[in-house]
C-alpha positions as CSV (number, residue, x, y, z in Angstrom):
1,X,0.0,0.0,0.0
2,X,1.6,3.6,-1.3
3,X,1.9,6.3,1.6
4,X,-1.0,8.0,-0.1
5,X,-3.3,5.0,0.0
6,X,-2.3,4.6,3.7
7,X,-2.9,7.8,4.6
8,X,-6.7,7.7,3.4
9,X,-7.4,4.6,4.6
10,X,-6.2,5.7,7.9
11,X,-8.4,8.7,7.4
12,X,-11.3,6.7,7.2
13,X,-10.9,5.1,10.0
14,X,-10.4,7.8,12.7
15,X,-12.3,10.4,11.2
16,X,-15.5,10.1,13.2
17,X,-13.3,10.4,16.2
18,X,-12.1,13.6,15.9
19,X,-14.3,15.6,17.6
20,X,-14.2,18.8,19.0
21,X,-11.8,19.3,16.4
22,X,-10.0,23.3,15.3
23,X,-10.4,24.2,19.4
24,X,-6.8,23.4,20.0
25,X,-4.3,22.6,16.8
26,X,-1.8,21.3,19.1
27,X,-4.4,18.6,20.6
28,X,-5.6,18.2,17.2
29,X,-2.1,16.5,16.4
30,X,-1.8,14.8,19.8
31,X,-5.6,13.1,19.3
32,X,-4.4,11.8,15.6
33,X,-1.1,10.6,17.0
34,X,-2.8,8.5,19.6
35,X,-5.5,7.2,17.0
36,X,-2.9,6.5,14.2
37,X,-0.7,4.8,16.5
38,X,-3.4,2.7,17.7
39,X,-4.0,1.6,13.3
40,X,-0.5,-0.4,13.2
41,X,1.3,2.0,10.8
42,X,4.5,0.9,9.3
43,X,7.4,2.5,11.7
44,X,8.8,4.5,8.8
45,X,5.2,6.3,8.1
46,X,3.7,7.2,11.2
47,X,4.5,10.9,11.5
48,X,3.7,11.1,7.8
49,X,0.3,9.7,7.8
50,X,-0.6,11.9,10.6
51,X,0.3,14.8,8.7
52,X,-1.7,13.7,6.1
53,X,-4.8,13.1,8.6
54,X,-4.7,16.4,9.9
55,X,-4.6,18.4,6.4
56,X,-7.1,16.2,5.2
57,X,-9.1,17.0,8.1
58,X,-8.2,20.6,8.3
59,X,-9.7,20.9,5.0
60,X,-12.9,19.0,6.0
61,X,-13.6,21.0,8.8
62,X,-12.6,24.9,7.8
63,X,-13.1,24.5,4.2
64,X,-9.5,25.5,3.1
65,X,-7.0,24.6,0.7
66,X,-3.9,22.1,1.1
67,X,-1.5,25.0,1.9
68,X,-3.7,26.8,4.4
69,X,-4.0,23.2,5.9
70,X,-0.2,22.7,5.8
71,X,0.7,25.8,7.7
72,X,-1.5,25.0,10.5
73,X,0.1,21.6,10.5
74,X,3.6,23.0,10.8
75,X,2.7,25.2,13.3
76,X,0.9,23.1,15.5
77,X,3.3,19.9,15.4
78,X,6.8,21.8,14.5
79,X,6.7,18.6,11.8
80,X,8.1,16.2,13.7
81,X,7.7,14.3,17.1
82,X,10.2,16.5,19.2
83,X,8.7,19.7,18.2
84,X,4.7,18.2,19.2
85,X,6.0,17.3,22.3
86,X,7.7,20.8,22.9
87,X,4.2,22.5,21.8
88,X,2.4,20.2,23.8
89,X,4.2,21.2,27.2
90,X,4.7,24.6,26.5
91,X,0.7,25.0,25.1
92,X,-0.3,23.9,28.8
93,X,2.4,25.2,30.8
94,X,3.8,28.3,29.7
95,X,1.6,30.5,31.5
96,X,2.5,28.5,34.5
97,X,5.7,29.5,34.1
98,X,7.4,26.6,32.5
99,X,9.6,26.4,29.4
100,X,10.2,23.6,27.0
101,X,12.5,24.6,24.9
102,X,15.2,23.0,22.4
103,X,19.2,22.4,23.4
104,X,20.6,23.9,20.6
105,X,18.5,26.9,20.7
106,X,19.1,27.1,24.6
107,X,23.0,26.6,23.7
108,X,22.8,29.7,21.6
109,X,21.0,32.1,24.4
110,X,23.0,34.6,26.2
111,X,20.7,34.7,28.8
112,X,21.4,30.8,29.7
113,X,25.0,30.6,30.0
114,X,25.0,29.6,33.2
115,X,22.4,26.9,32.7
116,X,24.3,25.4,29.9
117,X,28.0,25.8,31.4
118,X,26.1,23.8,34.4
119,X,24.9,21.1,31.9
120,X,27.5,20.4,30.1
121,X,29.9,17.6,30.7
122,X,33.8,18.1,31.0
123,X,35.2,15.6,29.7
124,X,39.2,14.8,30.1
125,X,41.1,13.5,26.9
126,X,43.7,11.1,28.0
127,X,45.6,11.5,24.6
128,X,45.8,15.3,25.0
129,X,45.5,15.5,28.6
130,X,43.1,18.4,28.0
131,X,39.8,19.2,28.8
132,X,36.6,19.5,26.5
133,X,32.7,19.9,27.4
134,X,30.4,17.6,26.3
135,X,26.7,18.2,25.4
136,X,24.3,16.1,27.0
137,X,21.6,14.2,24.7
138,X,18.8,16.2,25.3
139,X,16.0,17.3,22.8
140,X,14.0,19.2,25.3
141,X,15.6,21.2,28.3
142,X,12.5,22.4,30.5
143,X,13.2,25.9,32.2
144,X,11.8,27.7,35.3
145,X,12.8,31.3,36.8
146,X,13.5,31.8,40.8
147,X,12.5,34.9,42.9
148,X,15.5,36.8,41.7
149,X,14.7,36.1,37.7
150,X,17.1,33.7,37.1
151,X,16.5,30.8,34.4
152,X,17.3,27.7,36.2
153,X,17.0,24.1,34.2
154,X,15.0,21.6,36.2
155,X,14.5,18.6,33.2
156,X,15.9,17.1,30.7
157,X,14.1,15.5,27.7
158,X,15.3,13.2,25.2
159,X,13.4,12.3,22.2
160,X,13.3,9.0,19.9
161,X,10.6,7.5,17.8
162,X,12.0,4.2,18.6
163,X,14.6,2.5,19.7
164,X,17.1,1.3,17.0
165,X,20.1,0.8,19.6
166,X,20.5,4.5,20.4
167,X,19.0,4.4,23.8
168,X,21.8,2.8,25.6
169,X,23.0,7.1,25.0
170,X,20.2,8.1,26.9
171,X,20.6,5.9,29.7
172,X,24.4,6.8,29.5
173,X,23.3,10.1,30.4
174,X,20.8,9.5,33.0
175,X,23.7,8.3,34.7
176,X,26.6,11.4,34.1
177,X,23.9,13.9,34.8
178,X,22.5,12.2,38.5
179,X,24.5,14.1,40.5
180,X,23.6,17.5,39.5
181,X,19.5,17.4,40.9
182,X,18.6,17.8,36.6
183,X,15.5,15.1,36.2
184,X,16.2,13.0,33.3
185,X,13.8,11.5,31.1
186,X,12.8,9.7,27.9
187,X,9.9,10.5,25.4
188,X,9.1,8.0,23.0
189,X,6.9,7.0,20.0
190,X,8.0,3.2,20.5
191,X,7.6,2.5,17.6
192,X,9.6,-0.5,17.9
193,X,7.3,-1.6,20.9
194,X,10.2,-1.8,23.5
195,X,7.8,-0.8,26.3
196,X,4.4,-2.9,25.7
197,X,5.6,-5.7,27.6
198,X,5.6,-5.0,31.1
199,X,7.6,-6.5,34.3
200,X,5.8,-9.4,34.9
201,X,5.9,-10.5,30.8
202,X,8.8,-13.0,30.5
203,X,9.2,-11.1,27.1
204,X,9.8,-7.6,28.6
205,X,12.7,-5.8,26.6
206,X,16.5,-5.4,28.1
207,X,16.0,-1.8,27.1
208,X,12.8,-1.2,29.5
209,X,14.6,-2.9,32.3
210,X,17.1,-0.7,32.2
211,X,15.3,2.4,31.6
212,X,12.8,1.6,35.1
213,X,16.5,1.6,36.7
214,X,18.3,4.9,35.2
215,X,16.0,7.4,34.1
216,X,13.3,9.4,36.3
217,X,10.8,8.6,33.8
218,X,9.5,7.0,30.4
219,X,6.8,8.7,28.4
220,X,5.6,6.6,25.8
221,X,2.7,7.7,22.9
222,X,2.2,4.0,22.3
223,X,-1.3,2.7,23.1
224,X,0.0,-0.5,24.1
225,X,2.7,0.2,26.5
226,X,2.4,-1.2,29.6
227,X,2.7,0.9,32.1
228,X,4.4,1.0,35.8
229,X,6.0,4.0,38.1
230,X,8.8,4.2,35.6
231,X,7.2,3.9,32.5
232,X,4.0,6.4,31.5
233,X,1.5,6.2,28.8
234,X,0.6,9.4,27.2
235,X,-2.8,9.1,25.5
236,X,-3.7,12.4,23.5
237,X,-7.1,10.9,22.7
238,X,-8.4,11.7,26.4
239,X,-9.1,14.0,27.6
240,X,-6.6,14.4,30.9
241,X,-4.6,10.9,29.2
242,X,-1.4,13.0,29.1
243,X,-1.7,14.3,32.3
244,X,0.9,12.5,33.9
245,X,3.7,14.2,32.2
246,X,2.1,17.8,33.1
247,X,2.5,16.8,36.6
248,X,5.7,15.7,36.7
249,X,7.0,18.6,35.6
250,X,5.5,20.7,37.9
251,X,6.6,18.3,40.7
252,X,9.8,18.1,39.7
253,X,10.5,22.1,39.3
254,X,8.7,22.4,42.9
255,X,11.6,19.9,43.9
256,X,14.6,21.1,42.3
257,X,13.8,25.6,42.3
258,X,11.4,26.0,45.3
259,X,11.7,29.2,45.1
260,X,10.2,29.2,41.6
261,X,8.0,32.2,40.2
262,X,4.6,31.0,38.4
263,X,4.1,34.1,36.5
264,X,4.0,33.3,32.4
265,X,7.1,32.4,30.6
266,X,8.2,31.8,26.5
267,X,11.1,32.6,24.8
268,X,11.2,36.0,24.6
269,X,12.9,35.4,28.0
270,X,15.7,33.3,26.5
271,X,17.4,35.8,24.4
């Protein structure tokens, strides 16, 4: 079946769903993500067929062309999983005074220095015997201000459809960034289904074993994961289902800047 084909199909399917649909663009996406996920899609077309589920949609509902349908897409999901996610927190929490924002884009503020000479890693090179700093692997860095106005990083977010090997770098830096109070966590798509077996399935994956041990959380967008304290389901198709996440955030900002200020934050601030 072409992508096209796939895409309608899945239309089909999850149209009659959709409710309540053009109040919030960024739910919009998150409701198709759960719904699509929930269809089987091949791995390698999820994010496309989405796409294509909201435009067609988009059209259905304002009466609007492709491009007009496309923009609101864009702008809503940022195109890609990292960027919903981003939206998605900073939609909900933003005028709570939370930031999600992205680590290159933090790396480049001048108003973050601090936060991102505090983040990164120094590394010693034996061969040299010099020193370099280290980036951690994080998509998402989550940002708060204290009393005195001061962005402080309380979270860490790292990002992955699926697995493909490349966790065992996320878990890697669960571990070098435990000492420093930052919460670190992984969202994921699992595609791959790493996380639908749970502990007591002979069957559950090395990877999930390991991620309940290293890292403060796992958020995963697959209807079938299995869930435990570690490892979080976040279904956009109800109404409160990706609450969990929400919550955490605020818990975990309470726990590592007490002294936090609520008032609205974006990133104006981070300039």
């Amino acid at each position: 079946m072409t992508s096209s084909r796939n895409s309608d199909a899945c239309y089909e399917k999850v149209k009659d769903k959709l409710t309540a649909f053009g109040r919030s663009p960024v739910a919009d996406v998150g409701r198709i993500l759960t719904l699509v996920q929930g269809l089987n899609v091949p791995e390698r077309d999820v994010m496309k067929v989405v796409q294509d589920v909201y435009v067609t949609h988009y059209q259905a509902v304002h009466g609007v062309d492709a491009n007009k349908a496309r923009q609101s897409w864009v702008t809503a999901s940022g195109n890609n999983f990292e960027d919903f996610m981003r939206h998605f927190i900073n939609d909900t929490l933003n005028s709570e005074g939370i930031l999600a924002i992205k680590g290159d884009r933090l790396k480049q503020s001048r108003a973050a220095i601090n936060i991102v000479t505090f983040l990164t890693l120094r590394a010693n090179r034996r061969c040299t015997q010099t020193t370099t700093g280290v980036w951690p692997d994080s998509d998402i860095v989550v940002l708060t201000r204290d009393t005195s106005g001061t962005l402080k990083a309380f979270a860490l977010l790292n990002c992955k459809t699926s697995d493909h090997s490349r966790n065992d770098a996320v878990l890697f830096w669960a571990l070098a960034l435990r000492d420093n109070n930052i919460k670190y966590c992984l969202l994921t798509q699992d595609l791959d289904k790493k996380f639908t077996r749970g502990d007591l399935d002979p069957k559950v994956s090395s990877l999930r074993r390991k991620a309940e041990a290293f890292l403060d959380r796992v958020y995963s967008t697959n209807p079938a994961t299995a869930e435990c304290s570690q490892v979080r389901r976040l279904d956009f198709g109800t109404p409160g289902g990706a609450d969990s996440l929400l919550v955490d955030l605020r818990r975990w900002r309470q726990d590592v800047v007490p002294d936090f200020v609520s008032g609205p934050l974006d990133e104006s601030f981070v300039v």
